[in-house]
C-alpha positions in Angstrom: 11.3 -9.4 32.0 10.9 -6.2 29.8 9.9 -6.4 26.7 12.4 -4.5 24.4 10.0 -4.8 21.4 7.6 -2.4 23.1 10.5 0.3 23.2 11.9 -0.5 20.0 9.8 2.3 18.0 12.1 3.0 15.3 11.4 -1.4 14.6 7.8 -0.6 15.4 7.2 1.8 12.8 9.8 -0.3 10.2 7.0 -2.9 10.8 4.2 -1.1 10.1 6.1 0.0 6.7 6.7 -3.1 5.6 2.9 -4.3 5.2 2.8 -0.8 2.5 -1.3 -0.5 4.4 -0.9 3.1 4.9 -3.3 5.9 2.6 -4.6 2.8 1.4 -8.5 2.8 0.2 -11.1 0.7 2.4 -10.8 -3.2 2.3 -13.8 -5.3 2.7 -12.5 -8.4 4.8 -11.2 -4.7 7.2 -14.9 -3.4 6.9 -16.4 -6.8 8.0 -14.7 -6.8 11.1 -14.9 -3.7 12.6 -18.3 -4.2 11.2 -19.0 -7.5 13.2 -17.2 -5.8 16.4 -20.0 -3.3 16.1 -22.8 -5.8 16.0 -21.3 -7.9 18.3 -20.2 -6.2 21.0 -23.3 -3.3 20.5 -21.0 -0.4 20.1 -22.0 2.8 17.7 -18.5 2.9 16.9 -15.5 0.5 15.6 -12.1 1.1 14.1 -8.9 -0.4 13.1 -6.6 1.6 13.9 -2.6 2.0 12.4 -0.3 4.0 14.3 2.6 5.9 12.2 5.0 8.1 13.2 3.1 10.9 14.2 -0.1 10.1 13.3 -3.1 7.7 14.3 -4.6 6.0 10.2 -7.8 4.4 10.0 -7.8 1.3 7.8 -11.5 0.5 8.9 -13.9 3.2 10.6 -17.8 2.4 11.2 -19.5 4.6 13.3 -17.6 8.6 13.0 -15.6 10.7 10.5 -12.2 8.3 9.7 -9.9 11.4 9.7 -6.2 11.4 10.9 -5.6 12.1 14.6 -2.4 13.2 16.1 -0.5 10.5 18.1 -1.1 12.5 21.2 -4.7 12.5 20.9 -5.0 8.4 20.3 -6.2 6.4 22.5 -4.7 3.6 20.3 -1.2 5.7 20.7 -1.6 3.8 24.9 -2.7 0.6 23.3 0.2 -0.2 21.5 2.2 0.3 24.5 0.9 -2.9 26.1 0.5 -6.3 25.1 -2.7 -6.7 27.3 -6.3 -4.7 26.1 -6.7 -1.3 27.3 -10.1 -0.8 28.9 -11.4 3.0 30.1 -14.9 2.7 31.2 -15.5 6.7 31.7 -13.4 8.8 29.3 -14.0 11.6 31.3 -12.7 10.4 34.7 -9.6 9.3 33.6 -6.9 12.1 33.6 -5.4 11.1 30.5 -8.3 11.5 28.1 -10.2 13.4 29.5 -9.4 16.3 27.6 -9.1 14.8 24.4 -11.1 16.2 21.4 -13.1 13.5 20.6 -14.1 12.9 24.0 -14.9 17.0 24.9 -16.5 17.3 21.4 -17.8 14.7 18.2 -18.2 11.7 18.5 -18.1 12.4 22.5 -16.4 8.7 23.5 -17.1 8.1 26.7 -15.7 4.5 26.9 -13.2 2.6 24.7 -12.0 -0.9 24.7 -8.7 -1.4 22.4 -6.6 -4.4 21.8 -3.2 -4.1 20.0 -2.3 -5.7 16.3 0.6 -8.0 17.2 2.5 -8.4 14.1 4.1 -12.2 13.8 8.1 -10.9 14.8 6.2 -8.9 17.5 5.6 -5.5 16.9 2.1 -3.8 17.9 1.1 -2.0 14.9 -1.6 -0.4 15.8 -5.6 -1.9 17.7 -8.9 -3.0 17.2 -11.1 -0.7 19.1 -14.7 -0.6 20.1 -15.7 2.9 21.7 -19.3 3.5 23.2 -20.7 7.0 23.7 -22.0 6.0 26.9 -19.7 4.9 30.1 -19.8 0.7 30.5 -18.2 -2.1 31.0 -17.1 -5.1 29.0 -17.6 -8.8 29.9 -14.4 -10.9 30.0 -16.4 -12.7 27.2 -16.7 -9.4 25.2 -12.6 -8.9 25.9 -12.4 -12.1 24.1 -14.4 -11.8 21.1 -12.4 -8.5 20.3 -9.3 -10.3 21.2 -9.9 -13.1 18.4 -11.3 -10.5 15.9 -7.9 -8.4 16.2 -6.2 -11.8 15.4 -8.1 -12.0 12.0 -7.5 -8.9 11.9 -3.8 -9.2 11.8 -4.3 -12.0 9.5 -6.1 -10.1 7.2 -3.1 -8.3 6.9 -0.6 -11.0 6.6 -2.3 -12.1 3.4 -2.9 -8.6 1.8 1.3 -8.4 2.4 1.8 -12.1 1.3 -0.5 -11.0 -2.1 1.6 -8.3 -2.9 4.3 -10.0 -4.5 4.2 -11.8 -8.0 6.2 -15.0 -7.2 8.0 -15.4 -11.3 9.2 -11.8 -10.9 9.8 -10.1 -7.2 7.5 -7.5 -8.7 4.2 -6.0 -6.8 1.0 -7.8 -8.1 -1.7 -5.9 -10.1 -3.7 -5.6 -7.4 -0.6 -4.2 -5.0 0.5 -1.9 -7.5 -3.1 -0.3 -7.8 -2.9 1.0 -4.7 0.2 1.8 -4.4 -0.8 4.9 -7.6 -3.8 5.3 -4.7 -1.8 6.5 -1.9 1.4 8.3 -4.9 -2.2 10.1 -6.1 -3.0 10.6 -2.3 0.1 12.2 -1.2 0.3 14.3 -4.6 -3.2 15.9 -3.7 -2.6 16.2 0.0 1.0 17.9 -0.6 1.5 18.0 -4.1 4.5 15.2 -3.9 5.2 14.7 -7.7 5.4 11.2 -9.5 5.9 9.5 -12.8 4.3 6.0 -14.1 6.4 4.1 -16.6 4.6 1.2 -18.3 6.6 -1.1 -20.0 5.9 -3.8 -22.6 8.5 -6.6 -23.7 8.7 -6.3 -27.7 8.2 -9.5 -29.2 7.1 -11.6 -26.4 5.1 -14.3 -28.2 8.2 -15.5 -30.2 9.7 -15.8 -27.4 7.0 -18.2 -26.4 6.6 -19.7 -29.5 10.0 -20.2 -30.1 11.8 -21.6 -27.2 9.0 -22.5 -25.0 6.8 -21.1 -22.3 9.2 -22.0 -19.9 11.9 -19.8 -21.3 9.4 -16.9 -21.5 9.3 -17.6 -17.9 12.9 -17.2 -17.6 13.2 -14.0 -19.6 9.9 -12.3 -17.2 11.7 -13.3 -14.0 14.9 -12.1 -15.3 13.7 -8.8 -17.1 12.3 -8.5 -12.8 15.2 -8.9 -11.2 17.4 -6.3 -14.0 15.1 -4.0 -13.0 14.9 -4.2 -9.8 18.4 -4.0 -9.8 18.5 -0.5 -11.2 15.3 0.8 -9.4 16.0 3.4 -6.1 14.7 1.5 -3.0 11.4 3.7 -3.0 10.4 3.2 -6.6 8.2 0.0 -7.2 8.0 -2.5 -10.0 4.6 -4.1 -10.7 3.5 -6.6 -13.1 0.5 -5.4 -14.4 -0.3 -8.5 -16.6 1.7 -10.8 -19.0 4.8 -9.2 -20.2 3.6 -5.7 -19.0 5.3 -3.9 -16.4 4.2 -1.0 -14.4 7.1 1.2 -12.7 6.6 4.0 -10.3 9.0 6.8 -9.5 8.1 8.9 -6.5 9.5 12.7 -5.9 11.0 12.5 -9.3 10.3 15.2 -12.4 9.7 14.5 -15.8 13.3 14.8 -17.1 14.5 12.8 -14.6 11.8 10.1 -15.5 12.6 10.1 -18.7 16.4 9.3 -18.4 15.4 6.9 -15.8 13.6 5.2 -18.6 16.4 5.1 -21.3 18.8 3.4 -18.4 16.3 1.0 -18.1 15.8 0.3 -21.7 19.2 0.4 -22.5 20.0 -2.4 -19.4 17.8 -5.0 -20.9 18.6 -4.0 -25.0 22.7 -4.6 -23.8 22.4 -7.4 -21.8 21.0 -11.1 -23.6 18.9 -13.0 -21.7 21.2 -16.9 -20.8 18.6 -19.3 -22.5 19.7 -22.5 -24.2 21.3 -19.9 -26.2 21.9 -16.0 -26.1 18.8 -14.3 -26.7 18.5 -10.5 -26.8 15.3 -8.7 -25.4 14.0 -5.3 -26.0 10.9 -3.0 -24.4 9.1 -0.4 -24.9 8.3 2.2 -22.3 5.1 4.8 -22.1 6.2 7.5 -19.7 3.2 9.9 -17.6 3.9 12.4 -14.7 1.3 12.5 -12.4 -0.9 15.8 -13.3 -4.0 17.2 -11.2 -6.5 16.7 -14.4 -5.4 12.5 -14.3 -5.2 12.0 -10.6 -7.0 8.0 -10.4 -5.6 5.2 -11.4 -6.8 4.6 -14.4 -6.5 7.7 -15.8 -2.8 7.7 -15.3 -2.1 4.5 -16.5 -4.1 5.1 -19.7 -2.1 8.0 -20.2 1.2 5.9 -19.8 -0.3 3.2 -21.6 -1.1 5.6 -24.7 2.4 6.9 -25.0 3.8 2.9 -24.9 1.1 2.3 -27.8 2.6 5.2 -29.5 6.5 3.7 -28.8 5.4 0.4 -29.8 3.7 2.1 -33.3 7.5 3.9 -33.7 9.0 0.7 -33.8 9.4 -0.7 -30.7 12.6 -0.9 -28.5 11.7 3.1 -27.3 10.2 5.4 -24.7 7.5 7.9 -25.7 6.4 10.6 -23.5 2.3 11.2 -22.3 1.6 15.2 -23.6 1.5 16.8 -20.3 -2.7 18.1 -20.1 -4.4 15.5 -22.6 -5.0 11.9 -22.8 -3.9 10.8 -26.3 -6.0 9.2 -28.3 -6.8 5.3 -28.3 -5.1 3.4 -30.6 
């Protein structure tokens, strides 16, 4: 019976997009296995391996430069195509590697052992591999070991995915939205792709608390989410940095844009009272920072968006302020 989830690439690669692994930085429960894979199987090299579109991404490399590969020069590109582990035990009698770059020059693999990354509904989205820079064989046992680390693995990944998401809100977790500025910084110094951070602040908050009860200051965070989630484009991202502030980034966007991006979103929760025992009207302030060359980490860019929201807050609240473009301000 053929299986249609082996042909169905555009699903594939939907798949992959959906875990949001890609550009990411190095993971240590990632490093540990390919490290372990290493040890255990006594390779010189290890990698998980991701396969996009048109390229082969290294989430974990031990062993040789992590660099992006072509598809048509991945081994891991034949992997996926199978549901069984691909085995090659000399590189270079084998037609269809042979000429590859990294077996004619660095890190001259001679053999390679893969098996895919199954995702739960199915779709391979990329493999586990151990390569050897000598020709050999593996032991069914040693198929097996790399078998159940690819399944770890895989449910490495199901948790970092399951993390992402702040359960009161719908919006990305601290942690989630971190990296999400790492790869937005990534692509910006790669291909100059411009962004802008909004960080957001609900004015008031504690009274809210204080007033009608932490449980209605849950119901004004999870529905201050879900208005602005509403508005967002599908590729901006909501995050919950902490609290009652809110971290929003808007890809391929320019300044002007970001800033009347802002005022809608201001506006939506100013008009709009929150249905608590009784009406009850919310406000935020906003600190607004395009992504610049000068401020391209994390930090650095949300301290930027974070000193123009002090500087809203210190105008009286219910506002956006806008980072100077080329300076931090200074701290409050």
């Amino acid at each position: 019976m053929e299986d249609r989830k082996l042909q169905d690439e555009p699903g594939r690669v939907a798949a992959l997009h959906r875990y949001e692994v890609l550009d990411t930085p190095r993971e240590a429960p990632f490093e540990r296995i390919t490290g372990l894979v290493r040890a255990v199987l006594n390779v010189p090299i290890s990698t998980l391996s991701l396969i996009d579109t048109d390229r082969q991404w290294y989430k974990s490399c031990v062993g040789m430069d992590s660099t992006d590969l072509p598809r048509e020069q991945s081994f891991c590109t034949h992997t996926i195509q199978a549901r069984e582990p691909l085995f090659i035990p000399d590189t270079l009698k084998d037609a269809r590697f042979a000429q590859y770059p990294s077996v004619m020059g660095k890190p001259f693999i001679r053999s390679y052992l893969g098996v895919p990354l199954a995702s739960p509904d199915g779709y391979n989205l990329g493999s586990l591999c151990a390569l050897d820079v000598q020709p050999r064989d593996f032991s069914l046992g040693q198929v097996e070991v790399l078998k159940s680390f690819a399944a770890l693995a895989v449910d490495e990944l199901e948790l970092r995915r399951i993390a992402q998401m702040d359960s009161l809100t719908g919006a990305a977790t601290r942690r989630s939205f971190l990296l999400e500025l790492e790869k937005t910084i990534s692509k910006f110094v790669r291909r100059g792709q411009p962004a802008v951070l909004l960080t957001m602040d609900i004015d008031h908050f504690k009274r809210v608390n204080d007033t009608f009860g932490h449980p209605a200051g849950d119901t004004v965070l999870r529905t201050v989410g879900h208005r602005l989630q509403a508005i967002l484009r599908k590729e901006d991202l909501l995050g919950r940095l902490g609290g009652e502030e809110f971290g929003i980034l808007l890809p391929d966007i320019d300044l002007h844009q970001a800033v009347q991006a802002a005022e809608k979103l201001r506006t939506c929760l100013e008009e709009a009272p929150m249905l608590l025992h009784e009406p009850l009207r919310v406000t935020a302030s906003f600190g607004i920072a395009a992504l610049e060359a000068a401020h391209a980490s994390p930090v650095l860019w949300l301290e930027r968006a974070d000193q123009a929201l002090y500087a809203a807050k210190r105008a009286g609240r219910n506002r956006c302020c806008t980072a100077p473009t080329g300076e931090i301000l200074a701290r409050a």
